[in-house]
N, C-alpha and C positions, 0 to 999 in steps of 0.2 A: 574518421568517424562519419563524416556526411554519408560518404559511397556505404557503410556500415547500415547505416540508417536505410537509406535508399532500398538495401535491399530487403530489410525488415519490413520497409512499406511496401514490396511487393507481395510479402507474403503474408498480409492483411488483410482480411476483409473489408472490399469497397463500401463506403457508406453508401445508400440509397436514399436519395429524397423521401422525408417524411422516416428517416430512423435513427435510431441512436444503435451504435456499436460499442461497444461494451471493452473496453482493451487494460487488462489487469499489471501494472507493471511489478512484479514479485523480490524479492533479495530480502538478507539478512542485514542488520545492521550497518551501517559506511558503506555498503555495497556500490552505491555512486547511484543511487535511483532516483532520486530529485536532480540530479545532475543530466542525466539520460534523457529525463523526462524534457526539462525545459528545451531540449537538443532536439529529440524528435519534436516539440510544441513548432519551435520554429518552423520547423525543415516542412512538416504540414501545413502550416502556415502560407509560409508560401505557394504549397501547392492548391490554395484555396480551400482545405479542409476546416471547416472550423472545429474547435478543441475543448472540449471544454474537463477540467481537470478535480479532481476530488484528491487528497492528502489523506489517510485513513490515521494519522496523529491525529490531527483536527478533532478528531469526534474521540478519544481519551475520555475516562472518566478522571472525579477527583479521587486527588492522592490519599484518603481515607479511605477507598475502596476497594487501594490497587499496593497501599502499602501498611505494614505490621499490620497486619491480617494472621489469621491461625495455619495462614498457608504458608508454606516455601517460599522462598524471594523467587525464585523462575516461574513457580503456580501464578503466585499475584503476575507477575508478568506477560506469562501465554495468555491467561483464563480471564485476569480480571483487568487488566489496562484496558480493555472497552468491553463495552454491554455488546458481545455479540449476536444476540438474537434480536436485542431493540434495533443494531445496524440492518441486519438481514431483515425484519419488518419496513422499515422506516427509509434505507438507504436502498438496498440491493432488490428487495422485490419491485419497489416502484419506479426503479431508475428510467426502463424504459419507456412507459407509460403515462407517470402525470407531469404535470406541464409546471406543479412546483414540488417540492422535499422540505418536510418541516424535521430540521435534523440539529441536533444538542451540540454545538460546537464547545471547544475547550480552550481557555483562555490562562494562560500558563501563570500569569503577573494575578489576578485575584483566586484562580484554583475553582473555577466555577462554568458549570453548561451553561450556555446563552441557546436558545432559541433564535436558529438562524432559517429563514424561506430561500430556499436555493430556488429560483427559476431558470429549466433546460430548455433550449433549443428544441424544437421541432427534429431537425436532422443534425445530429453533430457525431465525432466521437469523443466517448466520454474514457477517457483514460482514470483507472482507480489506481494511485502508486502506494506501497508501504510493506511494512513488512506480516509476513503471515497473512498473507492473500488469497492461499489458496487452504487455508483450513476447511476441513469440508462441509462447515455450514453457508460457505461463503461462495464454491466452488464452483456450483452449475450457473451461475448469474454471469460470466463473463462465457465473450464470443470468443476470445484469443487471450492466451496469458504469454507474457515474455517472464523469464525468470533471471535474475543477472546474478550472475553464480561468484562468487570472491574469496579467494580463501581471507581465513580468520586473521592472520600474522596482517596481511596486507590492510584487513578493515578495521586492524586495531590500531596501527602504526596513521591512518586518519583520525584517529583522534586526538583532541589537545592534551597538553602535558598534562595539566591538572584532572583532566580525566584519567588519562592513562595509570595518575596514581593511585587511582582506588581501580586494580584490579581486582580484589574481592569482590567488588558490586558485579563485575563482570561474569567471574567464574561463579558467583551464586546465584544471581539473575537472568542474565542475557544468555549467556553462554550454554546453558543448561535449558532453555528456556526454546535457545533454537536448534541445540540437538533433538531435545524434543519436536520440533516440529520436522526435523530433516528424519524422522523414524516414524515416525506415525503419518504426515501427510507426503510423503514423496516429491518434493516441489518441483526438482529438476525431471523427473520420469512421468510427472503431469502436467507441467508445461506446454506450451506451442512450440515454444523457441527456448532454448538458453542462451543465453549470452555474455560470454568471458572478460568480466570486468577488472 
C-alpha cells in the first residue's frame, strides 16, 4: 500500500507556500475511503505536508429532510442527504480563500446542525473524502480527484450482519441512488486517478 501511495503522491500537485490544494477523495459506499484516506494522512505526514481533512457525512442534513419525503428512498438520498448548494456556497467556493468556514455540521446522537468555524491553514492540502464527490455542482472546486472504484458484492460483504439484513434499504436507496450517479456523473471517466480497492 505505502509504494501504492508514494506513487499517488507523485502524481499530485505540489502544494506551494501560501496555497491550499484541493484533493477530492471519490467511491461509493464501503469502498475503503476513510481507510485510504487516514493511510495517505500519514504517509504525507511524514513527508511534512500538512493535511488538513473534511468528511462530506459531516455536513448531512436531518433525517426529516432526507427521509419519508414525497420522493423515492434513492432521490432522498442522491438529492436530499445534504443541502448541496449551501455546501458549494459555504464549503467549496470558499475553501481556498478565507482563513475560517462557518459550516452546519451533523450530529448523529441528537439529529441536529451545529454551527461549527473551521479555521484552514494558510498552505496545506485539504483532502475532501465521501461519496458523490464529483456531482457537477461540486466538480470544478477540486485540483485532483482520486476515485476508488469497488465492486458492489465486495462493498457489501463490509458491512455488518445486521446491516446486511435490510437489503431492501439497499436496493431502494443506495444502490439505485449510485447507479444513478455512475450514469449521469461519470466518476471513473472524470477522475485523475482511479484506484482498484
Amino acid at each position: 500500500m505505502e509504494d501504492k501511495i508514494l506513487n499517488i503522491f507523485k502524481k499530485i500537485p505540489k502544494v506551494k507556500k501560501g496555497q491550499r490544494l484541493v484533493l477530492g477523495i471519490d467511491g461509493l459506499s464501503r469502498s475503503g475511503k476513510t481507510t485510504f484516506v487516514k493511510k495517505v494522512k500519514r504517509f504525507l505526514q511524514e513527508k511534512n505536508v500538512l493535511v488538513y481533512i473534511f468528511h462530506i457525512d459531516d455536513y448531512i442534513v436531518e433525517r426529516k429532510r432526507r427521509y419519508n419525503t414525497a420522493y423515492e428512498e434513492w432521490y432522498e438520498y442522491y438529492h436530499l442527504q445534504w443541502d448541496v448548494e449551501w455546501l458549494k456556497d459555504n464549503l467549496f467556493k470558499p475553501i481556498k480563500t478565507d482563513k475560517e468556514l462557518n459550516l452546519l455540521t451533523y450530529d448523529n446522537h441528537s439529529d441536529t446542525q451545529n454551527l461549527l468555524v473551521v479555521k484552514v491553514p494558510d498552505t496545506c492540502l485539504i483532502i475532501i473524502e465521501g461519496v458523490f464527490l464529483q456531482r457537477r455542482e461540486w466538480r470544478s472546486f477540486y485540483d485532483y480527484m482520486i476515485y476508488l472504484d469497488c465492486p458492489r458484492e465486495k462493498r457489501f460483504n463490509r458491512e455488518s450482519d445486521v446491516t446486511q439484513n435490510n437489503i431492501e434499504k439497499f436496493r431502494n436507496r443506495y444502490w439505485k441512488a449510485e447507479e444513478y450517479y455512475l450514469e449521469t456523473e461519470f466518476p471513473k471517466k472524470q477522475a485523475d486517478l482511479v484506484f482498484r480497492n
